[in-house]
C-alpha positions in Angstrom: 73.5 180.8 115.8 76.0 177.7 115.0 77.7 176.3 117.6 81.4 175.2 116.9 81.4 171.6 117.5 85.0 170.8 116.8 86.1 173.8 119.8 83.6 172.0 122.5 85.1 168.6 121.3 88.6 170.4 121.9 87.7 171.7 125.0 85.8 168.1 126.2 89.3 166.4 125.1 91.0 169.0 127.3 89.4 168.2 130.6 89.6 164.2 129.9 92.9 161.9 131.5 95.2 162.0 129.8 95.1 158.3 128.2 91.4 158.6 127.5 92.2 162.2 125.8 94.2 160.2 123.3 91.5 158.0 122.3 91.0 159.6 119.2 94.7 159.3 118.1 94.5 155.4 119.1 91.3 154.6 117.0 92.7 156.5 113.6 96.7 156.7 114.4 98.6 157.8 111.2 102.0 156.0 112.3 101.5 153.1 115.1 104.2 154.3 116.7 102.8 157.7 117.2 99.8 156.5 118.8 102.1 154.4 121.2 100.8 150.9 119.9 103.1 148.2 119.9 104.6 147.0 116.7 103.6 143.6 114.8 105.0 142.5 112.5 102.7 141.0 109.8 105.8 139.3 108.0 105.2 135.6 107.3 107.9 133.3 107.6 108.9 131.3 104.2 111.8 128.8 105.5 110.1 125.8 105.8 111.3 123.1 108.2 112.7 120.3 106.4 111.7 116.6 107.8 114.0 114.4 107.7 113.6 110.3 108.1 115.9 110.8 111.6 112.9 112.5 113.2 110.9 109.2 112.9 113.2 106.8 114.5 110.9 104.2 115.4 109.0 104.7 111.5 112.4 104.5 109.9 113.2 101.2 112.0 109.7 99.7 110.9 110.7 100.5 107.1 113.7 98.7 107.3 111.8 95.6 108.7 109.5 95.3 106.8 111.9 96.0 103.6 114.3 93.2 104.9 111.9 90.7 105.7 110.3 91.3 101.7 113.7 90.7 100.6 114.0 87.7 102.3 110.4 86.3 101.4 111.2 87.1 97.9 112.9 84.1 96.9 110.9 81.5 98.7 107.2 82.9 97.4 109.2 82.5 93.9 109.4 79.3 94.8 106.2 78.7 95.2 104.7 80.0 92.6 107.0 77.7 90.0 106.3 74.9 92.1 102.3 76.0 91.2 103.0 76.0 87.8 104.3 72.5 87.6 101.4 71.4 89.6 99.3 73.1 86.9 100.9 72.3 83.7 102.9 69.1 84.9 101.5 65.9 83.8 100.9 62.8 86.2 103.4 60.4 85.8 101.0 57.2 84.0 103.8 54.0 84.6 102.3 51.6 86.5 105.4 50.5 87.3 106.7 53.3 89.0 102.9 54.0 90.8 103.4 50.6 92.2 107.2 51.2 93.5 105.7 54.8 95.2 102.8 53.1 96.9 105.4 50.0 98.3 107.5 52.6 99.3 104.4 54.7 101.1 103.7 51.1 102.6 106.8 50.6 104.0 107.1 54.0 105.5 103.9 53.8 106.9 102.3 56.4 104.9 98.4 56.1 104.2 97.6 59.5 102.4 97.2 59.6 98.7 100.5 60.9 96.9 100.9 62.3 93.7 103.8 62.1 91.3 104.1 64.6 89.0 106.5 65.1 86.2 107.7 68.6 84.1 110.1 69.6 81.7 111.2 72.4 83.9 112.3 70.7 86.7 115.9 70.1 87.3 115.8 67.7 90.0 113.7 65.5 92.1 112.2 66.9 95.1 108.8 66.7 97.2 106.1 69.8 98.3 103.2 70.0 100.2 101.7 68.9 103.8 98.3 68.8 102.9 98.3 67.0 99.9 102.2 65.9 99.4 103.4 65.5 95.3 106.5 64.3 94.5 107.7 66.3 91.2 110.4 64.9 88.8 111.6 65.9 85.9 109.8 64.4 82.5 111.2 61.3 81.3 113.5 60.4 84.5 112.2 57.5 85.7 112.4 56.4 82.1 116.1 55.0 82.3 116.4 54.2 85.8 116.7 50.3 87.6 114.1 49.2 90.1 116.4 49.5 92.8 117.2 53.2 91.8 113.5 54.0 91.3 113.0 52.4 94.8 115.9 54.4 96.5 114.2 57.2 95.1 110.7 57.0 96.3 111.7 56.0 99.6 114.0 58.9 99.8 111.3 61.3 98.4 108.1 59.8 100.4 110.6 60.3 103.9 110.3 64.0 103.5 106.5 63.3 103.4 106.7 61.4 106.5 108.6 64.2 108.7 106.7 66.7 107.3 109.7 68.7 105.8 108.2 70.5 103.8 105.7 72.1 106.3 109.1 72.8 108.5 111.3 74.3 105.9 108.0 76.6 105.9 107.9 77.5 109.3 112.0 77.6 109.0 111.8 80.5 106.2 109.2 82.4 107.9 111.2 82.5 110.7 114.5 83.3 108.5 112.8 86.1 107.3 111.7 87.8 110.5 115.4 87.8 111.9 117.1 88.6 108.8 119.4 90.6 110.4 120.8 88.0 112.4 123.4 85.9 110.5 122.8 82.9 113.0 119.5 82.7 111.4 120.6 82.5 108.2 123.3 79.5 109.1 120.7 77.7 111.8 118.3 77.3 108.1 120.9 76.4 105.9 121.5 73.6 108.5 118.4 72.6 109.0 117.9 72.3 104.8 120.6 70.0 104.9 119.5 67.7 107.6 116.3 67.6 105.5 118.4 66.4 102.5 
């Protein structure tokens, strides 16, 4: 005849331990807690953690550097580039007479590399850049009404920067001014040294 499985699985269950006899119960629990499972919580947690710059400090203090010393480079490579545009659109000046005063005073000063004089409509006021090849830049037209003595005085005074290499140091000055920003002593030890250049 039939054998009734489910009373010799009922009576198998009855002989077994205890915790094994509850096997059944564990693989298909209706409530977790019936089966004597631990709870977990399947919950996921939406509150982000927000990151703030103060949990950087070293990557904040970079930022700032770098910032600062931008600021401070922002003038002088403004500089630069209109002193480039004179060079490019600025016309030689072509008076003998004022070549010949430039290369007396080069002479004089001891100066043997080849100097350009350069004159623009922009420019505001005499003044001399570059080490490797030094040009003297002057404003169109303003060599026009000066004496020879003035004309001298002036390219002696411009070639002298030539000679101590100011321009190469009033360089080196702002690169410098630029890393220490934040120190006001560098600010006053350049304006110093521009003056002493003067």
């Amino acid at each position: 005849g039939l054998v009734d499985a489910s009373g010799i699985f009922a009576e198998t269950l009855a002989r077994l331990p205890a915790p094994a006899a509850r096997i059944p119960e564990m693989l298909f629990p209706v409530d977790a807690a019936a089966a004597g499972l631990p709870l977990v919580s399947t919950a996921v947690s939406t509150t982000a953690h927000s990151v703030s710059p103060l949990d950087f400090p070293w990557l904040l203090a970079a930022s700032l550097l770098v910032a600062g010393m931008a600021m401070s480079l922002a003038p002088v490579a403004g500089c630069r580039l209109r002193i480039m545009r004179f060079c490019r659109s600025g016309s030689r000046v072509g008076n003998p007479m004022v070549a010949a005063v430039f290369r007396n005073a080069a002479r004089q000063l001891g100066l043997s590399r080849r100097i350009r004089i350069v004159e623009h409509p922009g420019i505001a006021a005499p003044f001399t850049s570059g080490t490797i090849r030094p040009t003297v830049y002057l404003p169109a037209g303003f060599t026009r009404d000066l004496s020879p003595d003035a004309l001298r005085e002036l390219a002696l005074h411009e070639l002298a920067h030539v000679r101590r290499l100011d321009s190469l140091t009033l360089t080196l000055v702002a690169l410098l001014r630029s890393f220490y920003f934040w120190n006001p002593l560098a600010w006053i030890a350049a304006g110093r040294i521009a003056r002493l250049a003067e």
